[in-house]
N, C-alpha and C positions, 0 to 999 in steps of 0.2 A: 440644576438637575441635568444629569447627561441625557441628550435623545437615544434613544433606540433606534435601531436599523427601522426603517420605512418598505413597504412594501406596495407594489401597487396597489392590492387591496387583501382585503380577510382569504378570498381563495385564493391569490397566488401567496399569502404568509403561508397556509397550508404546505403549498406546494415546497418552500423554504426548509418546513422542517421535514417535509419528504425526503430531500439532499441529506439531511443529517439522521433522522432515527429511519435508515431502510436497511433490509439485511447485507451483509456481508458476500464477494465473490470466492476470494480463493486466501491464501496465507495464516500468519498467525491471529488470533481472533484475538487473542489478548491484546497484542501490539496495534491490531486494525482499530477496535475500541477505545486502547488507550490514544490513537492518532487521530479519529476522529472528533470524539469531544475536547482535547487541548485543541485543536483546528479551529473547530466552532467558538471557545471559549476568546480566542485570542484576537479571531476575526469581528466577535461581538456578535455573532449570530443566539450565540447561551450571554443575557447578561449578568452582569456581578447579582448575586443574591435571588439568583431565577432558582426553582426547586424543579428539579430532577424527578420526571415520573420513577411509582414506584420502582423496586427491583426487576420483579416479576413482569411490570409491563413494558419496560424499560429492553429487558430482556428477550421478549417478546418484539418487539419492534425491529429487534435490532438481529433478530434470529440467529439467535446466540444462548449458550445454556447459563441459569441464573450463576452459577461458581464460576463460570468465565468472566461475567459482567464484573460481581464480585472483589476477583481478580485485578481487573484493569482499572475499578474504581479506588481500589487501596492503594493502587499506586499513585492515581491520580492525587489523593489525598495526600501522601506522603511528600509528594512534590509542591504542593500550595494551589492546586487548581480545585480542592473541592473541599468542602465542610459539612461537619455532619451535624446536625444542632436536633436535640433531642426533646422526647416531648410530645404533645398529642399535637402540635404543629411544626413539628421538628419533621428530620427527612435529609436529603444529599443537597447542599446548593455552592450555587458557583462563588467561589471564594475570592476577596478581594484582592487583585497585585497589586502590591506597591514595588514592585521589580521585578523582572522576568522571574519567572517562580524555575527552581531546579529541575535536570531533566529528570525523566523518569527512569525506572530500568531498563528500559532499552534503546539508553542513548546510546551506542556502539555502530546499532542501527543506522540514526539518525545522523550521526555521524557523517556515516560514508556517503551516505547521500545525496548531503550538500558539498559537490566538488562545484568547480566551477561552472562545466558544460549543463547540470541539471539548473543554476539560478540564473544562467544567461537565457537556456529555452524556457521556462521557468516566466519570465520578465519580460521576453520576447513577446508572447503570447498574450499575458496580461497585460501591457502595452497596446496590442491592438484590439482588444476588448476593450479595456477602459477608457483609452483615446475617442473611439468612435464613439460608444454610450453618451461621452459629456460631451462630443457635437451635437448629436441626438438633445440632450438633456438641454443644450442653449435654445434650441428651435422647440421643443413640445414642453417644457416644465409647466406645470401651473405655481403659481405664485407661492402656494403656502409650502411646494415641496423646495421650491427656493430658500425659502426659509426655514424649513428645515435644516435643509444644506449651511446656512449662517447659522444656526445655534449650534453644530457639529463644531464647525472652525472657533464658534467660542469656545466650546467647553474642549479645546483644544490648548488654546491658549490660555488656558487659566489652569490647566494639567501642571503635575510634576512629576509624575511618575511616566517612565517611559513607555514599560508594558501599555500602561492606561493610553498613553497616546499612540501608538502603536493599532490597539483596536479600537481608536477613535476615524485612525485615516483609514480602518477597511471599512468601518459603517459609511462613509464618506464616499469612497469608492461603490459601497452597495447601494445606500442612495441614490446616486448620480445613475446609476443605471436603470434605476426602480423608475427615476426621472424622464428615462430615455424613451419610456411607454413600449419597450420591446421587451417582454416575458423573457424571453431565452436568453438577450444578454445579463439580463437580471438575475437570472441562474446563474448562469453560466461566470458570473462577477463573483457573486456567496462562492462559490465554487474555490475559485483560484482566491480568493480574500482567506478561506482559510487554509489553502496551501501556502502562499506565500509568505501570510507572517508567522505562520510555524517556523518556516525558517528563518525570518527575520528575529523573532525572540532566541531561538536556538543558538543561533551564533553570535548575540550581542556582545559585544565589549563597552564596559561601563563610563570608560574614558571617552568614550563617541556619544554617549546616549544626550546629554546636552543640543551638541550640536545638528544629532539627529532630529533633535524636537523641533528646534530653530528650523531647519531646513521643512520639517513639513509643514508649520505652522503657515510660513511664507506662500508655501507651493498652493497650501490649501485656499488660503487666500484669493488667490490671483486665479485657481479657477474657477472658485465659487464666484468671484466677481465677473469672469466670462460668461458665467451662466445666468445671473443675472441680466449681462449688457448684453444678450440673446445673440454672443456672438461665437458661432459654431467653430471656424477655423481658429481662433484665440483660444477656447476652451479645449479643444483638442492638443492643440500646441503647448499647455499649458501640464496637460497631464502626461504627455511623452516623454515632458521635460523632467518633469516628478518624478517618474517610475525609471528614466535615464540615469538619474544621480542615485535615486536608491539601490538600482542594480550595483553602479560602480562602486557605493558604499559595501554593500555587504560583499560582493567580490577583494574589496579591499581586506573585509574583516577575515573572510576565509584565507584567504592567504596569510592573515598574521597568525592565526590561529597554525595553521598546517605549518608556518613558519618557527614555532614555539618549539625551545629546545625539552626534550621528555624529561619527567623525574624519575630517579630510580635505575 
């Protein structure tokens, strides 16, 4: 059985899903909704086969009118992130990947906005959160959130589908902070976990996805093994290194991509 993202407790889980069903600032609401829940879905904060409050309260939360929600949910579905199963316990729930699921309509969007400069600052930032969290997390863990942290790395390694691994290492990275006994890094992790592997699934290439898994399988390893041997600056150094090589990775793939000769 895969673990679930860990929370420090019942009211900061609250506060978790405050990050995700709160309303809306400015832009398209369709596109804001449809980026919001692929975010969550892909970071593990929605997992595989969680149901979706209803439309209406759903819609309500997210202060947003029920045709909009609608909207963004069709698309979501159309893409592989959501299922509708019918029934007097039937309803919207999160749908299984077994590979990055297709963009949605407004990948033209999404697109542009992974250039280089946005997943270098991007990496930068989530770097120095996540670093510091798992020095935290080697000095304050209690024991069973250690282990936690080891059943992640398992069902990591017993993965084959990339998506799947993919938001196995943000529960990992959300953990480690939940670990760290500091509320706001522990936000502030959910936060950039489901920015940064939106674009980590976004611009996969399938010929990497192997090696990808290899690489974090290793990484996850050796910090969860710092965190256990309660050693701050190894755990730190451990996750720099991670999120170093992953940056370089997907800077790589974007450039192959932007590199691709157009059809037509």
């Amino acid at each position: 059985m895969v673990a679930k993202s860990q929370s420090p407790g019942s009211e900061d889980h609250a506060d978790q899903r405050d990050l995700l069903f709160s309303p809306f600032v400015d832009g398209s609401l369709v596109q804001q909704t449809q980026r919001r829940l692929t975010e969550a879905i892909v970071a593990g904060l929605l997992q595989v086969g969680e149901r979706l409050p209803p439309e209406t309260e759903l819609a309500e939360l997210l202060g947003i009118a029920p045709m909009t929600l609608r909207t963004a949910l069709g698309a979501l579905r159309r893409a592989g992130y959501l299922e509708t199963r019918r029934g007097r316990t039937g309803g919207t729930f999160i749908a299984r990947m077994s590979s990055p699921p297709a963009r949605y309509e407004s990948e033209s969007d999404t697109s542009a906005e992974l250039n280089a400069e946005y997943v270098q600052d991007l990496f930068d930032y989530r770097r120095a959160i996540a670093a510091h969290a798992a020095a935290l997390a080697a000095e304050r863990a209690g024991n069973e959130q250690v282990v936690a942290l080891e059943q992640l790395v398992m069902a990591v390694e017993s993965c084959t589908s990339y998506a799947e691994c993919v938001r196995l290492d943000a529960q990992l990275h959300i953990n480690t902070a939940a670990a760290s006994g500091s509320k706001r890094l522990w936000k502030e992790q959910a936060v950039l976990e489901m920015e940064s592997n939106f674009a980590t699934l976004a611009i996969a290439e399938p010929a990497q996805e192997q090696e990808v898994i290899r690489l974090i399988v290793a990484d996850q390893r050796e910090i969860v093994r710092a965190i256990r041997a309660r050693e701050p600056q190894h755990a730190r150094a451990a996750v720099a290194s991670h999120l170093d090589r992953g940056c370089v990775a997907l800077l790589a793939m974007i450039g192959r991509v932007r590199n691709r000769p157009t059809v037509g």
